[in-house]
VOBA-1610 file (N, C-alpha, C; in pm, whole numbers, padded with zeros to 5 digits, always signed):
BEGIN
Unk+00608+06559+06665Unk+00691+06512+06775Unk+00776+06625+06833Unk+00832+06679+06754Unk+00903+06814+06795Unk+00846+06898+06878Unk+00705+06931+06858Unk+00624+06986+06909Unk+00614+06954+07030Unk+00587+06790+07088Unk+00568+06763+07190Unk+00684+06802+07284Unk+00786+06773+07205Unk+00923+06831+07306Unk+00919+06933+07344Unk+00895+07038+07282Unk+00921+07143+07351Unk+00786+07165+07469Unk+00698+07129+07422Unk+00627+07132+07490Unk+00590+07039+07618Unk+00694+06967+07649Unk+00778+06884+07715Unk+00850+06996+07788Unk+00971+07020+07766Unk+01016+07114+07781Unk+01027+07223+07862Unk+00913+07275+07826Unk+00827+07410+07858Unk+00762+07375+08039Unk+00743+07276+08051Unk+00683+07245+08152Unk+00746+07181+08286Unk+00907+07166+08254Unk+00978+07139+08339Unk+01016+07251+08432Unk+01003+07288+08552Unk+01111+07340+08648Unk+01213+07348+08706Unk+01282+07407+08730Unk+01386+07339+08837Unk+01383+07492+08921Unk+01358+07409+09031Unk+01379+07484+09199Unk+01511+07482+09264Unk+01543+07539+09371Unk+01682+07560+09415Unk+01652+07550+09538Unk+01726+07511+09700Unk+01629+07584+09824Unk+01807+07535+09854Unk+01815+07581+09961Unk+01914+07580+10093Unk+01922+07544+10194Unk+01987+07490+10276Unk+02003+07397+10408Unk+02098+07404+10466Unk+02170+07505+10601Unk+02284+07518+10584Unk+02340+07559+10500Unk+02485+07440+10496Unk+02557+07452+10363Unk+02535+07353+10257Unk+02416+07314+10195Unk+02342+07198+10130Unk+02326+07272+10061Unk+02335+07273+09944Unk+02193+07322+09812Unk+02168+07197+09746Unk+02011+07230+09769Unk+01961+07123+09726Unk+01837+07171+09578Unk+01803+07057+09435Unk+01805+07144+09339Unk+01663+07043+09350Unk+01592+07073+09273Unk+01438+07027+09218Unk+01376+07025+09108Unk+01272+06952+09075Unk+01257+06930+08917Unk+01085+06912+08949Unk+01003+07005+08904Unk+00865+06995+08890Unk+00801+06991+08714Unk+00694+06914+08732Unk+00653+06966+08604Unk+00514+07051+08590Unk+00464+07100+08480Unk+00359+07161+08497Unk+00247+07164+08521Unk+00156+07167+08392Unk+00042+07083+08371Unk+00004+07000+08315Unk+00023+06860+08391Unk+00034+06758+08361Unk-00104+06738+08259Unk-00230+06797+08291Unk-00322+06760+08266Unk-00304+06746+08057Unk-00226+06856+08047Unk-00185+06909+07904Unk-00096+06794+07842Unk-00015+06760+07880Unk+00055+06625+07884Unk-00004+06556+07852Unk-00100+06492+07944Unk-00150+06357+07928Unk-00280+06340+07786Unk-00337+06460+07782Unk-00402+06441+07622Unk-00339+06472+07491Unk-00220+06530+07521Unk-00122+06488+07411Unk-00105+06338+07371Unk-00104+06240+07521Unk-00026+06131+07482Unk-00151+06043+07424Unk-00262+06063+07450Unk-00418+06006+07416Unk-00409+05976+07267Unk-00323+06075+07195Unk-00309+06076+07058Unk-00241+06013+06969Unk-00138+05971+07042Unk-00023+05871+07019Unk-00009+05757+06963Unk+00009+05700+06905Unk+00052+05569+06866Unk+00088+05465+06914Unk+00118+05333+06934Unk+00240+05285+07028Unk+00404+05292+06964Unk+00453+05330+06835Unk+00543+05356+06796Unk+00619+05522+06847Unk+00508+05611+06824Unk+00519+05711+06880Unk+00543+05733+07051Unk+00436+05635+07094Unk+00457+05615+07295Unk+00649+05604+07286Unk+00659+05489+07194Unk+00808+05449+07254Unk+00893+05543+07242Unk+00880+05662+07133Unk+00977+05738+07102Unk+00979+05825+07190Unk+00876+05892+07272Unk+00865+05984+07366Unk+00913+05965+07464Unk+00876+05850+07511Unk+00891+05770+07626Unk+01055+05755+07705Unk+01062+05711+07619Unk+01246+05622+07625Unk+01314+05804+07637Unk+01290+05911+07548Unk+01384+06032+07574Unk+01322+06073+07750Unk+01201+06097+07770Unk+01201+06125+07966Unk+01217+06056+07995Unk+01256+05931+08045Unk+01282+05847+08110Unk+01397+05845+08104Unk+01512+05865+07993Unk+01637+05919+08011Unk+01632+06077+08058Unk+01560+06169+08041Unk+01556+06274+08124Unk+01543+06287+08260Unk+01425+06208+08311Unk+01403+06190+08490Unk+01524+06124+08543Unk+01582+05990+08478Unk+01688+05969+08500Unk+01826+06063+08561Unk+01815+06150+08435Unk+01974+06252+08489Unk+01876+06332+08574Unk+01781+06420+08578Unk+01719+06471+08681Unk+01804+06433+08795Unk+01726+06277+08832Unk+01716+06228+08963Unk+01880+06276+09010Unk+01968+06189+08909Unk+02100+06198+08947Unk+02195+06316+08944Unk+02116+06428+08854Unk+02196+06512+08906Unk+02117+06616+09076Unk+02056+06572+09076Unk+01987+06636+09242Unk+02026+06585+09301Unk+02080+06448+09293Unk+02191+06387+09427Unk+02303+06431+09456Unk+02380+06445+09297Unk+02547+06500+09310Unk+02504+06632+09374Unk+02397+06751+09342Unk+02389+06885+09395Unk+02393+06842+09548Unk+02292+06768+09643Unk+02233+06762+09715Unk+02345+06709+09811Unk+02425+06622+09732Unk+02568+06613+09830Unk+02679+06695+09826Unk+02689+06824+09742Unk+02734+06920+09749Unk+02728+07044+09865Unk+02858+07036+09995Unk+02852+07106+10079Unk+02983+07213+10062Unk+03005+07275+10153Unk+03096+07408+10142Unk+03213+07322+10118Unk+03295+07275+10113Unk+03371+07189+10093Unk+03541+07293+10154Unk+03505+07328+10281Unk+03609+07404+10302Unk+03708+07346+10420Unk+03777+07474+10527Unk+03814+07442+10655Unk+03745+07424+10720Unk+03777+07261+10800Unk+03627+07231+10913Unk+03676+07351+11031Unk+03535+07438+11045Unk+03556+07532+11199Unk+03451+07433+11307Unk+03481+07466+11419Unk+03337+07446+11538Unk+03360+07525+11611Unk+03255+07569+11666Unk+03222+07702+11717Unk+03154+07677+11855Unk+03193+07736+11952Unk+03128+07755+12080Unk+03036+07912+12101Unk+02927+07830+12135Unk+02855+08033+12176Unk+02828+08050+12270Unk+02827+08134+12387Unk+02764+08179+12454Unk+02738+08277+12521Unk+02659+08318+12626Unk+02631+08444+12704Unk+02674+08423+12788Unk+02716+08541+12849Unk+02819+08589+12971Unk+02771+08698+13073Unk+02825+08703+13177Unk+02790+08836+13217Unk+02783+08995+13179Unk+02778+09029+13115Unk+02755+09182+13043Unk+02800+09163+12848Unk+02840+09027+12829Unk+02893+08998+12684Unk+02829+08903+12644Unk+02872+08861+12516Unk+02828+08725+12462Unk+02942+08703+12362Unk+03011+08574+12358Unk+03147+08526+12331Unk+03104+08369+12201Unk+03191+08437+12084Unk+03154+08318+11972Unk+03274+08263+11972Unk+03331+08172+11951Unk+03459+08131+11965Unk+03469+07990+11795Unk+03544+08033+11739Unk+03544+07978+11587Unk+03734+07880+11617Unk+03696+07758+11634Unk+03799+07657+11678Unk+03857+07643+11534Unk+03968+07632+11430Unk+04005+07607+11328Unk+04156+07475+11379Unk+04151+07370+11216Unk+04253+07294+11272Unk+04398+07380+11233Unk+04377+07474+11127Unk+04454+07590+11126Unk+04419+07717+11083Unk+04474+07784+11126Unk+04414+07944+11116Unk+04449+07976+10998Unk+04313+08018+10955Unk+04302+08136+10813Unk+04357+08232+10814Unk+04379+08297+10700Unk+04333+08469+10712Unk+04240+08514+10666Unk+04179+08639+10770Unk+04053+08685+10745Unk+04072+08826+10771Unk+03977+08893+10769Unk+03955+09026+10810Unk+03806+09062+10827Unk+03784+09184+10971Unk+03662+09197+11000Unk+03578+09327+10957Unk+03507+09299+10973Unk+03451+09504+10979Unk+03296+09485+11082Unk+03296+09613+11118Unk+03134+09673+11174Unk+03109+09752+11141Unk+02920+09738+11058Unk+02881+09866+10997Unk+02750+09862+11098Unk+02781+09956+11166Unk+02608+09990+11269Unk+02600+09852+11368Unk+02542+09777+11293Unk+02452+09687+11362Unk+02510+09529+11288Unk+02600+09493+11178Unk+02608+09424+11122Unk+02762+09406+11102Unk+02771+09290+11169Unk+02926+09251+11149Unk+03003+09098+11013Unk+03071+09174+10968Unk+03124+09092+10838Unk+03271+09036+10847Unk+03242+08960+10879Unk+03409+08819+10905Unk+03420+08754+10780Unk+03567+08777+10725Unk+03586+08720+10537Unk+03712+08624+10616Unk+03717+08543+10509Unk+03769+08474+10507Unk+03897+08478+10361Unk+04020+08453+10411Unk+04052+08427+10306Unk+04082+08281+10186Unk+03978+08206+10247Unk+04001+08066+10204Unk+03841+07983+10271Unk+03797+07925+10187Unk+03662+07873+10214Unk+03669+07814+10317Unk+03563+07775+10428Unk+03567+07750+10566Unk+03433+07685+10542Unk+03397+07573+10641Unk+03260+07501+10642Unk+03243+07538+10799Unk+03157+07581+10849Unk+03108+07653+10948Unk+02950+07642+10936Unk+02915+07609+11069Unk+02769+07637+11073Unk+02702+07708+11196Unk+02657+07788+11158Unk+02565+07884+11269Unk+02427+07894+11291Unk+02386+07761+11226Unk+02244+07750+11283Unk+02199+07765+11423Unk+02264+07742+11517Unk+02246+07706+11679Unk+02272+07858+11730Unk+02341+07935+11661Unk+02372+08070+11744Unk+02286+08168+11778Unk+02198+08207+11711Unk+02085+08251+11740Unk+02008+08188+11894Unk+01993+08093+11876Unk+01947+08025+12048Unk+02037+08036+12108Unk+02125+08021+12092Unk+02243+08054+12202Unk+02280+08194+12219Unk+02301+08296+12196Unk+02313+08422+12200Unk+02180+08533+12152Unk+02073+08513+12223Unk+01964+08517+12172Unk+01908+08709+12218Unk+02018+08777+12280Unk+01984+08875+12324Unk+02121+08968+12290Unk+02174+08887+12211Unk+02251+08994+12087Unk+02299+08971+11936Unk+02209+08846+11895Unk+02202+08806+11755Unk+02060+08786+11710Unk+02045+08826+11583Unk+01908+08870+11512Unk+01880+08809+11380Unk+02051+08750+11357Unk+02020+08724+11222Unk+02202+08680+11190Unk+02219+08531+11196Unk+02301+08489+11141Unk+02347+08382+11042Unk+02417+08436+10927Unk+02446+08382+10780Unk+02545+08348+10724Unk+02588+08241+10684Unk+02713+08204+10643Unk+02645+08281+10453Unk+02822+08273+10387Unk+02787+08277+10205Unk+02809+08176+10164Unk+02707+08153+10095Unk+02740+08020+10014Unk+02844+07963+09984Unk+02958+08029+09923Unk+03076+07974+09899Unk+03175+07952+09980Unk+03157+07995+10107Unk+03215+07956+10248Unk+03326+08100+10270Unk+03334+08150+10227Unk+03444+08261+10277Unk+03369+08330+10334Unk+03278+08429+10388Unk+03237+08500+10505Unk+03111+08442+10587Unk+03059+08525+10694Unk+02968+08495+10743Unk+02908+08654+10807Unk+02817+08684+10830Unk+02759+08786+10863Unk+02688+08720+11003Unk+02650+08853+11058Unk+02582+08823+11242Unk+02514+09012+11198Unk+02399+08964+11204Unk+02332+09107+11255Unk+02255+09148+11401Unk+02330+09234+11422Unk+02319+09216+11631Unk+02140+09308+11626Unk+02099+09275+11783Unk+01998+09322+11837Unk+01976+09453+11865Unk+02106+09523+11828Unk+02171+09652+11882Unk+02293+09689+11878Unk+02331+09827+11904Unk+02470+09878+11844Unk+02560+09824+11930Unk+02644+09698+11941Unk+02680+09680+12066Unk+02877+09697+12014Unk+02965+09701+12081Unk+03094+09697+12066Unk+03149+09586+12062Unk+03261+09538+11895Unk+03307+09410+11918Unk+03437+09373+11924Unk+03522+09289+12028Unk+03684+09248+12047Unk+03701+09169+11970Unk+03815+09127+11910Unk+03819+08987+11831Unk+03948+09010+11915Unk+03988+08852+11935Unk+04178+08811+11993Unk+04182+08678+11926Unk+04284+08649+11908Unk+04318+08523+11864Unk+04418+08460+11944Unk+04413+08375+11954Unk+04462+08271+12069Unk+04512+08095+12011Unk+04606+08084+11974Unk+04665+08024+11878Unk+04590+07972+11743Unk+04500+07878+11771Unk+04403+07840+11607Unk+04276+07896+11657Unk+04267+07988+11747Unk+04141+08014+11811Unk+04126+08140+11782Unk+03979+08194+11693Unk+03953+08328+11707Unk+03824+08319+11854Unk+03845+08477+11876Unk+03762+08489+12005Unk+03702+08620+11960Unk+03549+08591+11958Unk+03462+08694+11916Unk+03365+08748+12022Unk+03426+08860+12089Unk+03335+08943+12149Unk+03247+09013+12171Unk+03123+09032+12225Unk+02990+09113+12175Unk+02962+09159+12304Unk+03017+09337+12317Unk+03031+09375+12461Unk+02859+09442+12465Unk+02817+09419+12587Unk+02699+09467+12601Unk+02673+09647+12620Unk+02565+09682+12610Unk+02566+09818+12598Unk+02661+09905+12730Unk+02650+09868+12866Unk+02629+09833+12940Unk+02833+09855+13019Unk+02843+09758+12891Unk+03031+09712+12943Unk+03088+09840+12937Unk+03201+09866+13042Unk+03245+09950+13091Unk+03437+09921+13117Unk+03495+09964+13073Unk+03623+09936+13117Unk+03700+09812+12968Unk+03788+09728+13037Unk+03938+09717+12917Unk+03815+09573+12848Unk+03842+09497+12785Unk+03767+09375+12709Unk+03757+09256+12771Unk+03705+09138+12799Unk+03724+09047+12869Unk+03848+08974+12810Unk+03902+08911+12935Unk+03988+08839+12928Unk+03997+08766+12841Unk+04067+08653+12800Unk+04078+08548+12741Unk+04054+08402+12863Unk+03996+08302+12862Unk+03990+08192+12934Unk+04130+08174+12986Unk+04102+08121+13142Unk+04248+08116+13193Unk+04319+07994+13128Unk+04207+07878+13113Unk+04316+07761+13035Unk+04370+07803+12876Unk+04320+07935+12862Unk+04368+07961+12707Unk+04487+08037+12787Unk+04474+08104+12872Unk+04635+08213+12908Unk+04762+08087+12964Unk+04699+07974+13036Unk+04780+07909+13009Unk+04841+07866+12939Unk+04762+07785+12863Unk+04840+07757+12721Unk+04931+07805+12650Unk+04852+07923+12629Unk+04928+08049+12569Unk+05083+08083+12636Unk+05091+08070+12779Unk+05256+08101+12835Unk+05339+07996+12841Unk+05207+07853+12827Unk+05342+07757+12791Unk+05405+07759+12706Unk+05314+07773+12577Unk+05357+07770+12478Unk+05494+07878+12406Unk+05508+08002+12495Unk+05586+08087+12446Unk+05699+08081+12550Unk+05676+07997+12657Unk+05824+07930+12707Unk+05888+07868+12645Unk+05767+07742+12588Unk+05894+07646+12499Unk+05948+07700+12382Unk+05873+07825+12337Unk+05941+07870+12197Unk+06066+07922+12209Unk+06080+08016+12376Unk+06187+08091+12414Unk+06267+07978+12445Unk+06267+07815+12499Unk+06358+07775+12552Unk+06396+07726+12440Unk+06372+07693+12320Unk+06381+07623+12172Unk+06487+07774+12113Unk+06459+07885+12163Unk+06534+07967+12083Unk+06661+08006+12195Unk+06664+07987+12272Unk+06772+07984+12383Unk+06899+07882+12357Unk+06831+07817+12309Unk+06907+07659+12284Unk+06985+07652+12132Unk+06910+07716+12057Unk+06960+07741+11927Unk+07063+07879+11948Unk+07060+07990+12004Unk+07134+08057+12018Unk+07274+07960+12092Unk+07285+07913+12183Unk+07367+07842+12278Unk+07485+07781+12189Unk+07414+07683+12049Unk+07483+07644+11938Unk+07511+07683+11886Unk+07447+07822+11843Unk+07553+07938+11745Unk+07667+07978+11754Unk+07659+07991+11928Unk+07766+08021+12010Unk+07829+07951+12019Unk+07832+07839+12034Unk+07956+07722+12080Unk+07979+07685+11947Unk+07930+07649+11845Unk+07966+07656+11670Unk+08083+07732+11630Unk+08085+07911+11731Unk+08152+08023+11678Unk+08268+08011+11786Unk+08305+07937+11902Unk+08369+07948+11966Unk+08470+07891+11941Unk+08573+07942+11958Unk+08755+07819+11910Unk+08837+07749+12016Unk+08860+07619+12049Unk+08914+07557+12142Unk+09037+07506+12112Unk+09112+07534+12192Unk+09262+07529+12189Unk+09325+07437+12300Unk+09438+07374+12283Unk+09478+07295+12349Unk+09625+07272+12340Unk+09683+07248+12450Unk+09846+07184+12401Unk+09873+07090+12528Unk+09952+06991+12473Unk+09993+06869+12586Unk+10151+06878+12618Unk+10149+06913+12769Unk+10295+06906+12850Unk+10314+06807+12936Unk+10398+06737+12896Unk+10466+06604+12916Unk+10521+06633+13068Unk+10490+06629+13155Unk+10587+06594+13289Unk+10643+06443+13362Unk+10827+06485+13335Unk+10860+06290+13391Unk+10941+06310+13500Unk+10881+06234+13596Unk+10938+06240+13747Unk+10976+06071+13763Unk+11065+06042+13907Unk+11102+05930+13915Unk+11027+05826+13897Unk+10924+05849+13963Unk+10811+05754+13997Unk+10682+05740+13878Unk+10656+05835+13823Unk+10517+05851+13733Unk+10574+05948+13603Unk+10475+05929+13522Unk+10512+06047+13429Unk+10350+06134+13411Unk+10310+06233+13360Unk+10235+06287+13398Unk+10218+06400+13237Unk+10102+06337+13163Unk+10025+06436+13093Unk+09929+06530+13099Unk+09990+06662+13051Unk+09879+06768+13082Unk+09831+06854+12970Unk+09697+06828+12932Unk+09631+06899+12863Unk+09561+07028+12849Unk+09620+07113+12793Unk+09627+07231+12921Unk+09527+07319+12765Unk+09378+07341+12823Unk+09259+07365+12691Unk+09277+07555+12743Unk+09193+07601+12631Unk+09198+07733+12678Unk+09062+07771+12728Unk+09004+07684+12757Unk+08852+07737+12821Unk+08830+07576+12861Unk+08717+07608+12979Unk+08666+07476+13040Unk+08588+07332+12903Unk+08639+07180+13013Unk+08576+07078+12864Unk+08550+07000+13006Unk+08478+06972+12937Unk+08470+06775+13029Unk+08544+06698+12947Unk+08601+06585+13049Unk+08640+06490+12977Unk+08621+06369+13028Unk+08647+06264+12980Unk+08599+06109+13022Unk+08720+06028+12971Unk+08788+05960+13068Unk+08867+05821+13076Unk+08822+05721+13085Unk+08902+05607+13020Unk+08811+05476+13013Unk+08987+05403+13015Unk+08974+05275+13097Unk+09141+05211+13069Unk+09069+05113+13004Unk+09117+05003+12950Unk+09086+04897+12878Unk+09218+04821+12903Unk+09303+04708+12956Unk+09344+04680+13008Unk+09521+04770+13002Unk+09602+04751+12865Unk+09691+04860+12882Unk+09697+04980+12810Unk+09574+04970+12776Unk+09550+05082+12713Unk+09423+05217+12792Unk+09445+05342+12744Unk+09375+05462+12821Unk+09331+05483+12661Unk+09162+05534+12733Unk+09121+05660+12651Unk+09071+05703+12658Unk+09115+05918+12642Unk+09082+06020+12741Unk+08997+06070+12611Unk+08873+06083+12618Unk+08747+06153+12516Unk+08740+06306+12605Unk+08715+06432+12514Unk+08682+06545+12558Unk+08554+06601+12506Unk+08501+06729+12550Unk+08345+06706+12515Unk+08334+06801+12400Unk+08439+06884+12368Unk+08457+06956+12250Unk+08553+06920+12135Unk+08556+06886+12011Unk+08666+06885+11933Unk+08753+06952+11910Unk+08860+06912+11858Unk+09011+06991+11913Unk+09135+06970+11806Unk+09190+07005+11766Unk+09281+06934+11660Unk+09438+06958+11807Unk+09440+06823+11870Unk+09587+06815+11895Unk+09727+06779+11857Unk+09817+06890+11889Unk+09980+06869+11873Unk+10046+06745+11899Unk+09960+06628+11872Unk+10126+06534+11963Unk+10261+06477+11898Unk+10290+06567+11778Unk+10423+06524+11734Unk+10556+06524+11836Unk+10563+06642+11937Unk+10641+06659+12051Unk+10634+06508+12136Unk+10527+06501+12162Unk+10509+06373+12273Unk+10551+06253+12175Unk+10522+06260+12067Unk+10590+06076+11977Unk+10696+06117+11979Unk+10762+06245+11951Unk+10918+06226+11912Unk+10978+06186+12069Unk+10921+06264+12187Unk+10972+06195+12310Unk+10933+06129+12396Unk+10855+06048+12358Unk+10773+05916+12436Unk+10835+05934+12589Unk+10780+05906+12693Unk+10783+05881+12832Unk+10794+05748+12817Unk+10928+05663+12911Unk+10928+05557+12853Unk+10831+05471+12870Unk+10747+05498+12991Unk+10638+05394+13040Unk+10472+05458+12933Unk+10500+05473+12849Unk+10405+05549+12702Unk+10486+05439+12578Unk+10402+05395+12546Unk+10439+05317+12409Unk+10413+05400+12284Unk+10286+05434+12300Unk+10228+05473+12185Unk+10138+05622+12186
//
C-alpha cells in the first residue's frame, strides 16, 4: 500500500499560469494507464483504503485552486487612461490616494515602484498606445510595473493631485513637455485658492486672538438726557436690543469693562 502512495504521489502535478493579476494553480496526473493496473490488483478492502485517501486529496486539490484562483493583487484600486496624442502618448494612473513611488529609465525600459501594493491593470495599453509600447507588465505582488517602449523615446511624469501623468515624448518632440489638461489646471487653481483662502482666514484669527481691546465708559448728564460713552481703543460693532425698560448693548469683541464708577454714580434715569 505504501508503495501505491507514493506512487500515487509521484504522478501528481501541479501547474501555475497567470491572468492579469489572477494566479491560477493546477493539478494533473500522470500515467494514468500505470494507475489503473495497480488497482486491477486490489481487493475491495484495499479499493476502500486507497480510495477514501484521493478522494480526500482531489477534494483539497479542488479547494485549494479556488482560494488560489480568487487570489488577486489585493492592493490600491488604480484606473488608468491611455492614449495617443499628437507627437506623445499619455498614461494617466487615477489613484483614490496617492502612493509613493519612484521612477527610472534604462534605454528603452521604464520602471514605476511603488511604495505600497497597487491593483492596476495594463492589459489594454498596448492597443492603445501601440506605436510606443512593446511590452507591458505589472509584478506580481503589485508594487511596480514595467512598459518597454518601441524606441528610445523621452519620459515627463507630473502629478496633479491623486493623478500621476505619464508622458512618452515622441522622437520627434521638440520644446518644454505637454501641458497638463486644462480641466486638470483648473482644478488645480481652485484648489490652491481655497487652500490660500483657508490659510488667510486662519492667519486673520491668530491675529485677532493676539490683539488687546480696551475700553472705558464716560458717563455724560445733561438736562434733558444722560448719555453713555464707550469709548474702545480700536474699531467693534455693536448691537442694541431694548426689551421694554430694559437695553442691551452686545459688542463684537470681548472686553472686560470698568463699571464700578458708573454704579457708584448712577444717572438718575439708570437704575441698574
Amino acid at each position: 500500500m505504501g508503495e501505491f502512495k507514493t506512487l500515487l504521489t509521484s504522478r501528481i502535478s501541479l501547474s501555475k499560469s497567470q491572468k492579469g493579476s489572477e494566479l491560477f494553480y493546477g493539478y494533473t496526473f500522470g500515467d494514468l494507464s500505470l494507475l489503473l493496473a495497480r488497482f486491477s490488483s486490489f481487493s475491495s478492502i484495499q479499493m476502500k483504503r486507497v480510495i477514501s485517501p484521493i478522494i480526500r486529496s482531489l477534494i483539497f486539490c479542488v479547494c485549494l485552486s479556488l482560494s488560489f484562483s480568487s487570489v488577486s493583487a489585493a492592493g490600491l484600486k488604480v484606473q488608468t487612461d491611455a492614449s495617443e496624442k499628437r507627437g506623445f502618448a499619455r498614461l494617466v494612473l487615477n489613484f483614490d490616494r496617492l502612493p509613493g513611488y519612484e521612477s527610472s529609465v534604462d534605454d528603452t525600459i521604464l520602471v514605476f515602484k511603488f511604495k505600497e501594493s497597487v491593483d492596476l491593470n495594463l492589459d489594454d495599453l498596448i492597443r492603445k498606445m501601440p506605436n510606443y509600447i512593446s511590452v507591458a507588465r505589472v509584478d506580481p505582488d503589485g508594487h511596480a510595473f514595467r512598459l518597454a517602449f518601441s524606441d528610445s523615446f523621452k519620459v515627463n511624469i507630473m502629478e496633479a493631485g491623486t493623478q500621476v501623468f505619464i508622458d512618452i515624448l515622441g522622437r520627434k518632440w521638440k520644446g518644454m513637455p505637454p501641458n497638463l489638461p486644462q480641466d486638470v489646471l483648473r482644478a488645480i487653481a481652485k484648489r490652491a485658492a481655497e487652500i490660500e483662502a483657508a490659510n488667510q482666514a486662519r492667519l486673520l484669527q491668530k491675529k485677532k486672538a493676539k490683539e488687546v481691546f480696551t475700553a472705558r465708559i464716560r458717563v455724560g448728564a445733561l438736562p434733558t438726557f444722560t448719555r453713555l460713552v464707550f469709548d474702545w481703543n480700536k474699531f467693534v460693532t455693536s448691537k442694541m436690543e431694548r426689551k421694554g425698560d430694559s437695553v442691551q448693548l452686545t459688542f463684537g469683541e470681548p472686553v472686560k469693562l470698568d463699571v464700578g464708577r458708573v454704579k457708584h454714580d448712577l444717572p438718575k434715569n439708570l437704575l441698574n
